[in-house]
Structure formats: structure tokens, C-alpha cells
Backbone as JSON, one array per atom type, in Angstrom:
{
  "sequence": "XXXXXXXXXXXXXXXXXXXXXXXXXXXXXXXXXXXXXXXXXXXXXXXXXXXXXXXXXXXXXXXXXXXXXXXXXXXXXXXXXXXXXXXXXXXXXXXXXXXXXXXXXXXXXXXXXXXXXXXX",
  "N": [[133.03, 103.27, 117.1], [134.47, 101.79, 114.6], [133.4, 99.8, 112.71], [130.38, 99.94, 113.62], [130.04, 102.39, 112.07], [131.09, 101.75, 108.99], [128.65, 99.88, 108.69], [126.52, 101.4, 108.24], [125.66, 102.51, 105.78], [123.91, 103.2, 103.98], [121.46, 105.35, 102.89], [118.26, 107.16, 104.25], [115.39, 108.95, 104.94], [114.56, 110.87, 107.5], [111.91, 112.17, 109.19], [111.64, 113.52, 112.03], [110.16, 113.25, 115.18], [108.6, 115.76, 117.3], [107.01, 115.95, 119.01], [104.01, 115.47, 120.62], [100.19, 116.7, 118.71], [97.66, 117.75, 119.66], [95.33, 116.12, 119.44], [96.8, 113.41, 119.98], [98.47, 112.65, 117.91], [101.19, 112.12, 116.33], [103.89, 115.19, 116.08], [105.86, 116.03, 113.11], [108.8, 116.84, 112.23], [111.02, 118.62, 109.72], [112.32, 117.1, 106.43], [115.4, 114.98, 107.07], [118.24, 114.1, 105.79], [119.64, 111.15, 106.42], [121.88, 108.43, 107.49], [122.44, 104.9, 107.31], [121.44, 101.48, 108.36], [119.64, 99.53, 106.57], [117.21, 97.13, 106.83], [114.79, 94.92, 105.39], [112.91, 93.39, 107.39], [111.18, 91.29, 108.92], [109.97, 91.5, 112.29], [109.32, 90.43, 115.36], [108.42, 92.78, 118.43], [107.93, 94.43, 121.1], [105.52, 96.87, 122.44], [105.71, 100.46, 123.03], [103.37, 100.8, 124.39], [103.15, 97.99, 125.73], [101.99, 95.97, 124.12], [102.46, 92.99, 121.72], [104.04, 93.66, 118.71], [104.68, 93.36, 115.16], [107.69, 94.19, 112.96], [107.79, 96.32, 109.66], [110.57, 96.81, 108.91], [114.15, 97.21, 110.33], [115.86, 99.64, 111.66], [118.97, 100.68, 111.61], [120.36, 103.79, 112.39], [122.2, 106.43, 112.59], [122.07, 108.27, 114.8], [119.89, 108.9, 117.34], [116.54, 108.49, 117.42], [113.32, 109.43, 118.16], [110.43, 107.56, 118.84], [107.83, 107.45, 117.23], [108.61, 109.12, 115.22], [108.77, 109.24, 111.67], [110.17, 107.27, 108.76], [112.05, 106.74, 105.69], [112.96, 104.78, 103.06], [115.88, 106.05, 100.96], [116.81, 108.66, 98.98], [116.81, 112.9, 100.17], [116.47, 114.22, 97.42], [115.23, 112.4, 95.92], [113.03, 111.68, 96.91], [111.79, 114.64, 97.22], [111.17, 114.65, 94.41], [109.52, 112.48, 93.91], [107.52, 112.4, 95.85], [105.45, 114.94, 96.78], [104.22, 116.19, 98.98], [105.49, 115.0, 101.06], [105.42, 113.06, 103.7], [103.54, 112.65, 104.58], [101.88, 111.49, 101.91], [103.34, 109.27, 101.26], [104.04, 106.4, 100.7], [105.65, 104.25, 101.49], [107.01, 105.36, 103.32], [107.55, 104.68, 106.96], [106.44, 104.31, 110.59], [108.16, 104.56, 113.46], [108.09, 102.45, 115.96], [109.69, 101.32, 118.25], [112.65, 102.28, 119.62], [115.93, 101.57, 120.78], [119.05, 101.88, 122.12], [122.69, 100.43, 122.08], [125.69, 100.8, 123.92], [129.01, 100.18, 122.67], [131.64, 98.31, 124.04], [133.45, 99.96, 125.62], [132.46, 102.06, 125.35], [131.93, 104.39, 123.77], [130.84, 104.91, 121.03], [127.86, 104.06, 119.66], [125.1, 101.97, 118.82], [122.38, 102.57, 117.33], [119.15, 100.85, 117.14], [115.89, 101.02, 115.65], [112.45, 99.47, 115.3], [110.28, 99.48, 112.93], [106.86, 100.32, 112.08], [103.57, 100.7, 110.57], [102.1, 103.41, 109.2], [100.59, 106.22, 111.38]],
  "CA": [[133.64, 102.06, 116.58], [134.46, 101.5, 112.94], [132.4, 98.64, 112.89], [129.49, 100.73, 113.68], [130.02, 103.83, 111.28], [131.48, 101.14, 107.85], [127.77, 99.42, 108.86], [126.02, 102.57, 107.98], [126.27, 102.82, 104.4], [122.66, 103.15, 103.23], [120.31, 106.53, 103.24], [117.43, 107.38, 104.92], [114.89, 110.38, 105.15], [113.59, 111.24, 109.25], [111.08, 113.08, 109.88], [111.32, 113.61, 113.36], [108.98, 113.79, 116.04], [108.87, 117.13, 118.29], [106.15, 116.42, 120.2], [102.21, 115.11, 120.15], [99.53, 117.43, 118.79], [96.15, 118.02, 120.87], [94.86, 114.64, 119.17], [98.0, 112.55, 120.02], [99.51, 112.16, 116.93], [102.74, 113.21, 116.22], [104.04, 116.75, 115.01], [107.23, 115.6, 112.72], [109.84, 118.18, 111.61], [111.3, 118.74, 108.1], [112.43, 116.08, 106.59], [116.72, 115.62, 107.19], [119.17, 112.71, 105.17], [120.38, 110.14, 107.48], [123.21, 108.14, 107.03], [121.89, 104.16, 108.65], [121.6, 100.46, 107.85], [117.93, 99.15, 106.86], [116.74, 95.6, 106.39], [113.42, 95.15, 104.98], [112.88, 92.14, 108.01], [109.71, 91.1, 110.1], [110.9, 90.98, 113.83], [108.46, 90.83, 117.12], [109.04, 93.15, 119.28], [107.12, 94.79, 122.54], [105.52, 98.14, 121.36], [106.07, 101.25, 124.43], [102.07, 100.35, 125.49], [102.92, 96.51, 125.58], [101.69, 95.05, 122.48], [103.01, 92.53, 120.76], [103.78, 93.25, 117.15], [105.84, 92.97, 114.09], [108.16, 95.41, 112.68], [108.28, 95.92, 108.17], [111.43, 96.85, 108.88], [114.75, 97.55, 111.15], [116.77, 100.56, 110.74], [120.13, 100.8, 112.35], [120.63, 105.24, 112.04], [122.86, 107.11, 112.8], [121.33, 109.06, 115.58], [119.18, 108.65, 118.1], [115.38, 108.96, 116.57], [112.41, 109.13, 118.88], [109.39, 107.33, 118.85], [106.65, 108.33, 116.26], [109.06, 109.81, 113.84], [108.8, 108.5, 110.67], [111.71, 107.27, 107.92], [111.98, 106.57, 104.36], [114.53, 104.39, 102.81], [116.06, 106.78, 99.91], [117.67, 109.94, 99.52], [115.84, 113.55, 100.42], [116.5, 114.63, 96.2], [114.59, 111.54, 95.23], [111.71, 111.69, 97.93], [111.18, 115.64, 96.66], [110.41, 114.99, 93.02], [108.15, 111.55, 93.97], [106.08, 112.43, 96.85], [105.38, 116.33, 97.14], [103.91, 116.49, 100.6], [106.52, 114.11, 102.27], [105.57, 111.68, 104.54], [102.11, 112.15, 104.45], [101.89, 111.22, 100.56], [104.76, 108.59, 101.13], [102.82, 105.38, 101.01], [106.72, 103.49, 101.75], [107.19, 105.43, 104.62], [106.98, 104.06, 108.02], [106.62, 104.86, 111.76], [109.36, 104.22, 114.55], [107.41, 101.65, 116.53], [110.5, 101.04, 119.18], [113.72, 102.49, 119.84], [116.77, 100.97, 121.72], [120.62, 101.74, 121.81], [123.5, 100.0, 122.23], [126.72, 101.46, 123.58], [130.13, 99.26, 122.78], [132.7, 97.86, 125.77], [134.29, 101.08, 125.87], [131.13, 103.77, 125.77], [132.35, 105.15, 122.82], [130.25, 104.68, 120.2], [126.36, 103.76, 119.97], [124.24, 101.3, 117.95], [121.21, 102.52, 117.63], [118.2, 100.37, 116.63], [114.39, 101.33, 115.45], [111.6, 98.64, 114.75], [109.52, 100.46, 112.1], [105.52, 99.71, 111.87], [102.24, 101.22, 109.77], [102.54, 104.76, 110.06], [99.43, 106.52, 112.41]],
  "C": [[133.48, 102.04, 115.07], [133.88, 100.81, 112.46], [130.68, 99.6, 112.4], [128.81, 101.54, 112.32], [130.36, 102.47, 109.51], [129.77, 100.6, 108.04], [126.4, 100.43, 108.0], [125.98, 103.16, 106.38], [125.08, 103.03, 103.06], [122.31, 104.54, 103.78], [119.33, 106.32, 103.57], [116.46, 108.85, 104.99], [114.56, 110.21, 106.39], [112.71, 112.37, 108.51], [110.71, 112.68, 111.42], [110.47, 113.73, 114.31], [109.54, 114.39, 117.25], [108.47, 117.04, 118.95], [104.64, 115.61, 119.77], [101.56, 116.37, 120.13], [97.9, 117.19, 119.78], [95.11, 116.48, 120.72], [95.28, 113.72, 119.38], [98.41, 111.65, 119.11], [100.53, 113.07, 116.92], [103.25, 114.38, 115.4], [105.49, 115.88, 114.02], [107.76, 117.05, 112.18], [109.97, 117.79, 110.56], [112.26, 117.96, 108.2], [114.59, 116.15, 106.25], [117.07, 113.73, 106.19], [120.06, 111.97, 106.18], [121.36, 109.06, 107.25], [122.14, 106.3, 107.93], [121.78, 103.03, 108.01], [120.02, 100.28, 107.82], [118.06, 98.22, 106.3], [115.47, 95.16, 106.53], [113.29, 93.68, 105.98], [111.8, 92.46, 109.12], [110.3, 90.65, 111.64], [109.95, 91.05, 114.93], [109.5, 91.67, 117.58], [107.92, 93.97, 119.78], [106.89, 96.56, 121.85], [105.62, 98.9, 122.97], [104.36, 101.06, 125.34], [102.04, 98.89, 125.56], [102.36, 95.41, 125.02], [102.65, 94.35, 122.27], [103.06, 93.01, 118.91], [105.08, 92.94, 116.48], [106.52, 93.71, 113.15], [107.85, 94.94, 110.62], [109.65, 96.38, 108.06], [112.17, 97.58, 109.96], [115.67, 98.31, 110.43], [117.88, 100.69, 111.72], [121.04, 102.31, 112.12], [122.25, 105.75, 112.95], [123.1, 108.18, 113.91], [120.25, 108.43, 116.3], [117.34, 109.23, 117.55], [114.05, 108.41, 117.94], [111.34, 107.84, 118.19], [108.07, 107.91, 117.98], [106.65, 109.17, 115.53], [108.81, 108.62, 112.65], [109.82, 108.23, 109.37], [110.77, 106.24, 106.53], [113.31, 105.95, 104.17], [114.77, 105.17, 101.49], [116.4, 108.0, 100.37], [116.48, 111.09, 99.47], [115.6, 113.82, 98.89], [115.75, 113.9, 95.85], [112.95, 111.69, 96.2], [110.9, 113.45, 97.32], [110.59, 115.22, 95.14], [109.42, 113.67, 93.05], [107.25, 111.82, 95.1], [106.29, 114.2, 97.64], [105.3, 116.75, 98.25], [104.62, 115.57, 101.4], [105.74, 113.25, 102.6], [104.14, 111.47, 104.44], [101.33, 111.27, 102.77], [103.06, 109.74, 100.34], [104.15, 106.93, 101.33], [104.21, 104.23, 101.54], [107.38, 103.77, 103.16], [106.87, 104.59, 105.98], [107.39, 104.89, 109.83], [107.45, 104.5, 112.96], [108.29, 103.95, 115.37], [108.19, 101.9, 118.29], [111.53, 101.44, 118.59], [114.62, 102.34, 121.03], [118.23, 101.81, 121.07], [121.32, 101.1, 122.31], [125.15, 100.16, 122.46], [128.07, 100.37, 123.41], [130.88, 99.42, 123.94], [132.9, 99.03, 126.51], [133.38, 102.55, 126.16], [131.43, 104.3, 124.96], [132.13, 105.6, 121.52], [128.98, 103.87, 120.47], [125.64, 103.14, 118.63], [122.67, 101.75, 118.22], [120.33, 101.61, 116.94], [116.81, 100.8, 116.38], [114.06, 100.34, 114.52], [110.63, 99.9, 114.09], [108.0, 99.91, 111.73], [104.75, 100.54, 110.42], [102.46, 102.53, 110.18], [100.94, 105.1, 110.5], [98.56, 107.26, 111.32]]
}
């Protein structure tokens, strides 16, 4: 839906999550430019072990983004020359708390949503 994709008009860095390491935190991949709507807004919402908390922000991507990846609002060119080691050095970064989608009437297009917390 055009709707959808015109919505989308802000950047993003992911770093993805592949998997949990032996400690159960998350491995993330290298970090990719995402296309996605973000609004720096405090929202409850149910965490995947049934917490209550409160997001620092909702990102509306482009893609489907797991759980315990982590995102940056800004482009990847600007994130290389201020924070060398990525995400770990990224004190703005944050962690994908909750993820939902949303497909329109037709199935044809997908809203995705991620509540974004403290990263781990």
C-alpha cells in the first residue's frame, strides 16, 4: 500500500539479531540502512516474558526485525564516523523490546511495528 511505503521516509541503522549467545544475549549482525518511520514516544506495551513496560521509542521499518536486534535513528555514513564499534559504543541506540505486524484488507502489504527499550 502506498500509504505504507510514502510513511517510511526516515532512516534507520539494524543490527539484527541471529540468534542468542551461550549467556543469552543476543549475537547481532552487521549493521544494514533501513528505510522506516520513528517517533521518539513512550507507549506501554507487554514485553515477550509478560512485563509491563514502556517503550523510548516506536519504529515503523520496513522489514520484519526480530526481537533483540537493535536500531539507531540515522544513516549507516553518519553512525561510522561517530561511534566506531557500532551499537555497542552507541549510547542512542536501542533494543527491539516487541514486534507486531499488520497486513492491510487485501494481504498485500505489511505494517510492521517495534516498541524499542534499554538495550541488554
Amino acid at each position: 500500500m502506498r500509504v505504507f511505503k510514502k510513511a517510511r521516509n526516515q532512516k534507520a541503522v539494524l543490527w539484527a539479531c541471529i540468534g542468542i549467545d551461550g549467556y543469552g544475549k543476543p549475537c547481532l549482525a552487521d549493521p544494514v540502512e533501513i528505510l522506516c518511520r520513528w517517533e521518539n514516544v513512550q507507549e506501554e506495551f507487554i514485553s515477550p516474558d509478560g512485563v509491563r513496560q514502556f517503550s523510548v521509542a516506536v519504529v515503523y521499518p520496513d522489514r520484519k526485525v526480530p526481537v533483540g536486534s537493535v536500531m539507531w535513528e540515522g544513516e549507516l555514513k553518519d553512525l561510522e564516523t561517530i561511534y566506531a564499534n557500532g551499537a555497542k559504543d552507541n549510547p542512542e541506540a536501542a533494543e527491539v523490546q516487541q514486534y507486531a505486524s499488520h497486513p492491510n484488507f487485501k494481504n498485500t502489504d505489511v505494517w510492521h511495528v517495534c516498541h524499542l527499550g534499554g538495550k541488554t
